[in-house]
C-alpha positions in Angstrom: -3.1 63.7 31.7 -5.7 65.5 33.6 -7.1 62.0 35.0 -3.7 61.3 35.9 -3.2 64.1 38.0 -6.4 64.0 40.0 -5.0 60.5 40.8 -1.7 61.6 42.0 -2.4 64.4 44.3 -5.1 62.3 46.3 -2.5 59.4 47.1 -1.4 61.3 50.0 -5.2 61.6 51.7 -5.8 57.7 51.5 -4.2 54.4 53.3 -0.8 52.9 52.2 -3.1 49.5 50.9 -5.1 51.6 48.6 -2.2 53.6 48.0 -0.5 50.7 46.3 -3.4 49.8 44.7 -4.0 53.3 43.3 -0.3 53.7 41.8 -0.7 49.6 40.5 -3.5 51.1 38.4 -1.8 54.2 37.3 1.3 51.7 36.2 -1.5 49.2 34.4 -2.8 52.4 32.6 0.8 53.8 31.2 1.3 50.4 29.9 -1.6 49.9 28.0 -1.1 53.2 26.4 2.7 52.1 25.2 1.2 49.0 23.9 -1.4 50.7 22.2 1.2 52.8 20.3 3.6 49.8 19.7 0.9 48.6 18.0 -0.4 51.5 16.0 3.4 51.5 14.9 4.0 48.4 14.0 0.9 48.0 11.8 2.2 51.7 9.9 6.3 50.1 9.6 5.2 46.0 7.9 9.5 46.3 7.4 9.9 46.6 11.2 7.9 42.8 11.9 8.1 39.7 10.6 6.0 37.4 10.8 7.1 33.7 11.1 5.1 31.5 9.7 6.0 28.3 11.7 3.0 26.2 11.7 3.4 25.4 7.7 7.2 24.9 8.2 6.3 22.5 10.7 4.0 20.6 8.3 6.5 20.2 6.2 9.1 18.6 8.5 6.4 16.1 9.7 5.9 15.6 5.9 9.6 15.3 5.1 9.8 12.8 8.1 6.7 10.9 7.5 8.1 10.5 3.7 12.0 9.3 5.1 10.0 6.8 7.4 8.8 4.9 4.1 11.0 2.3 3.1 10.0 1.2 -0.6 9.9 -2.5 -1.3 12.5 -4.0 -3.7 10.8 -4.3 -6.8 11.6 -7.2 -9.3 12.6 -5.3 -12.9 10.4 -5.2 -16.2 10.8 -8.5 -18.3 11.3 -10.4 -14.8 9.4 -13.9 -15.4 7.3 -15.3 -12.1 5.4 -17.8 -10.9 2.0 -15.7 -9.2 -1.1 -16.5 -8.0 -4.0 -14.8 -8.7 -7.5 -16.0 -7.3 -6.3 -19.0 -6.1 -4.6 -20.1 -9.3 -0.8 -20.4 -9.9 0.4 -19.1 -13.6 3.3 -18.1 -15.1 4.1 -14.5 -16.4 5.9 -11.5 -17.6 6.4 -8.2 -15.6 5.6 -5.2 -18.0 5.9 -2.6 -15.7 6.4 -1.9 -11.8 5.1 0.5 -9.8 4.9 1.2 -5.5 2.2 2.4 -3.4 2.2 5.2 -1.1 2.8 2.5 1.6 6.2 1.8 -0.5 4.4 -2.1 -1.9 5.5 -2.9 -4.9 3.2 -3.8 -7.6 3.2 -5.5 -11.4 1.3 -5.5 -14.1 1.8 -9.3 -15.9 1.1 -10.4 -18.8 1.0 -14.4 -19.5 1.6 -16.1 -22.8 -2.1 -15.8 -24.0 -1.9 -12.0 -23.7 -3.8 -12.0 -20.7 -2.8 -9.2 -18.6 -2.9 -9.1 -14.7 -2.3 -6.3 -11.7 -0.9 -8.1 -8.9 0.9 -7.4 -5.2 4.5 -8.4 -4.8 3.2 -11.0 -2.4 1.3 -13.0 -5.1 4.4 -13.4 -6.4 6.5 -17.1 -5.5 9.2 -17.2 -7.8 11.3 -14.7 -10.0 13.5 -15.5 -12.8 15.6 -12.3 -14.1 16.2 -12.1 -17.5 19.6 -11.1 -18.8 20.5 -9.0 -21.9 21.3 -12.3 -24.2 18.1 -14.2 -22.3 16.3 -11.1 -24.0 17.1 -12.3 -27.9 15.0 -15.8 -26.9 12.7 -14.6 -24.5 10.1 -15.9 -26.6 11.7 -19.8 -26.1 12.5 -19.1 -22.6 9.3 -18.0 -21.7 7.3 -20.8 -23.1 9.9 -23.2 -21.0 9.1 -21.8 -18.0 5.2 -21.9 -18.8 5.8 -25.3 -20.0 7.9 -25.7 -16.4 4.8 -24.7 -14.2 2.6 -27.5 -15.6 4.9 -30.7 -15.5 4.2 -33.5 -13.2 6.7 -34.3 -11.0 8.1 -37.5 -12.6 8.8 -35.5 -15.9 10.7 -32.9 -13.5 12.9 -35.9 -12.0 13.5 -37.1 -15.8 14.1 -33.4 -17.0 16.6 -32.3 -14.2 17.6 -36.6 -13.8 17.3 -36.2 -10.1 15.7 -39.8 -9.3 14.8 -40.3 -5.3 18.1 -42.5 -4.5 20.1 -39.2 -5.5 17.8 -36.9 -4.0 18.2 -38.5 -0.8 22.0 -38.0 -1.3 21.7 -34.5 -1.3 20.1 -35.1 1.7 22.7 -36.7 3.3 25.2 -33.8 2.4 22.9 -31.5 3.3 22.8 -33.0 6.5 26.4 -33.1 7.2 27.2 -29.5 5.6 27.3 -27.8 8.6 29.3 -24.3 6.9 25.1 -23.8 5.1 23.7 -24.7 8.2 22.2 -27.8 6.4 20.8 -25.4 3.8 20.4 -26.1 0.0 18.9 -24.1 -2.9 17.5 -25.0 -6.3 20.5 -23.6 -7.8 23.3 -25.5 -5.2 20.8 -29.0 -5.8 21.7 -29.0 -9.5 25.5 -28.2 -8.6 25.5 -31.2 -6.2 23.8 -33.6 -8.2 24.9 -32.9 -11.9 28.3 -31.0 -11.3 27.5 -28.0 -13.5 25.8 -24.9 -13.1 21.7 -24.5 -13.4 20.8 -22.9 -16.2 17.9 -20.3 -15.3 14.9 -23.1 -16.4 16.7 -25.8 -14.6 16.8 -23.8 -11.1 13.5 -23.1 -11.9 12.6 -26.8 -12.0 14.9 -27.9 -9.3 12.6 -25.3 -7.5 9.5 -26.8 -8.2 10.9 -30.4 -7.6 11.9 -29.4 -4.0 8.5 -28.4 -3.3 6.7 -31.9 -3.8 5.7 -34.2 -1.4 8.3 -36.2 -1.8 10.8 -34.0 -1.3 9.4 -32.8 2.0 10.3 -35.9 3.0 13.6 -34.5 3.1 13.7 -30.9 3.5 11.5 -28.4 5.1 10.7 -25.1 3.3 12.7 -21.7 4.2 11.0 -18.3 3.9 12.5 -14.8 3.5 9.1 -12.1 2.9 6.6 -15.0 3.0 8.7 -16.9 -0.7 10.4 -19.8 -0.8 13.8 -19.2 -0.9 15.9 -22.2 0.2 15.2 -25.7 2.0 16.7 -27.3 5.1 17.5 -30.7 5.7 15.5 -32.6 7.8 16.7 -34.5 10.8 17.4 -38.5 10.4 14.4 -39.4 12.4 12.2 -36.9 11.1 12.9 -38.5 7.3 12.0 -41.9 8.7 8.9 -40.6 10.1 7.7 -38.7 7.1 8.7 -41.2 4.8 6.6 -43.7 6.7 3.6 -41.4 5.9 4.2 -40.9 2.2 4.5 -44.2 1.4 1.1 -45.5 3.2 -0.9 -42.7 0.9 -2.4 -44.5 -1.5 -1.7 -42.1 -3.8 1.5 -42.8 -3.7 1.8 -46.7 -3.4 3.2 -46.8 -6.9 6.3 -44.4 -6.7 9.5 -45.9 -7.1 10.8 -43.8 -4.0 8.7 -46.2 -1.7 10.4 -49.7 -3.7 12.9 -49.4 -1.6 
């Protein structure tokens, strides 16, 4: 161009440093006229560009990773009978459906035997007996046995399951010794040890609820997996003396036949 030329032909009439500086801007102009028509060209040919659209992909990675980073809680099935609590109250239900949380909780909706329906958190929940396909024909039986279960005193749960003291300290002693369950014992393995048969779902249920009375913490301690009772340890030899000491001077419990002796 005509501006261009002007430029060139007075490089020669001025000092090398302004010389340099001269052809720098000469070199700065040429560019910005290529870019210009890069542009102009690019805009005219939409085929000849395309545009990445990487933010959004990268919204949905982090999506895709924050959904793989939640883990959903094992939910207990539909039909499951529990023990719950619910405002500070224990009862006894049927799950009617399960659902999680965007947090991956689970969550029930109970009904109990009155028709009174609850929603309630996994963690309200202390006990769960499944139901099997031929449980399912006399769920109506079973569930009133396990309401029924909830409710009984402890000395009807001794005569139910006939577990008396003497043979609960028993499984105490073998407890004790049985170092291959690291002195662990369940509501199910209790029954097997003291009756020689199998629990039937109501009696684990109420070998469950026995094991969590005073008097047998006497003996065994509570073990927790997710904050619910799942099995009991034995306790050591002078531990038992000790606690056994201290049930038997409650008043409350100056009657029991476990203290006769």
């Amino acid at each position: 161009s005509r501006t261009q030329s002007q430029i060139t032909s007075h490089i020669s009439h001025i000092s090398p440093h302004l010389k340099n500086l001269a052809i720098q801007v000469l070199l700065n102009c040429i560019m910005i006229r290529i870019l210009y028509f890069i542009c102009i060209w690019g805009v005219t040919n939409t085929s000849a560009f395309t545009i990445v659209p990487t933010r959004p992909a990268s919204l949905t990675c982090l999506k895709a990773s924050k959904d793989s980073e939640t883990v959903q809680q094992h939910a207990y099935t539909t039909g499951t009978l529990i023990e719950f609590n619910e405002k500070k109250r224990t009862h006894a239900g049927k799950i009617i459906s399960a659902a999680h949380k965007s947090n991956g909780g689970a969550r029930y909706e109970v009904v109990d035997l009155d028709g009174r329906k609850y929603n309630i958190a996994d963690k309200a929940v202390s006990y769960a007996m499944p139901i099997s396909p031929n449980d399912e024909k006399k769920i109506k039986q079973i569930f009133d046995a396990f309401a029924t279960a909830l409710y009984e005193p402890e000395v009807q749960l001794r005569r139910d399951l006939d577990i008396s003291p003497e043979l609960l300290e028993m499984a105490w002693e073998e407890t004790l010794e049985d170092e291959d369950h690291e002195h662990k014992l369940t509501a199910t393995s209790l029954v097997e040890l003291v009756d020689s048969h199998k629990a039937s779902s109501i009696e684990a249920y109420k070998a469950w609820r026995l094991l969590r009375t005073d008097m047998s913490h006497v003996f065994f301690k509570e073990l927790k997996e997710h904050g619910k009772v799942v099995a009991f340890k034995a306790r050591a030899k002078q531990a038992v003396i000790s606690a056994k000491k201290t049930f038997c001077n409650d008043a409350n419990n100056a009657d029991d036949e476990f203290c006769w002796v």
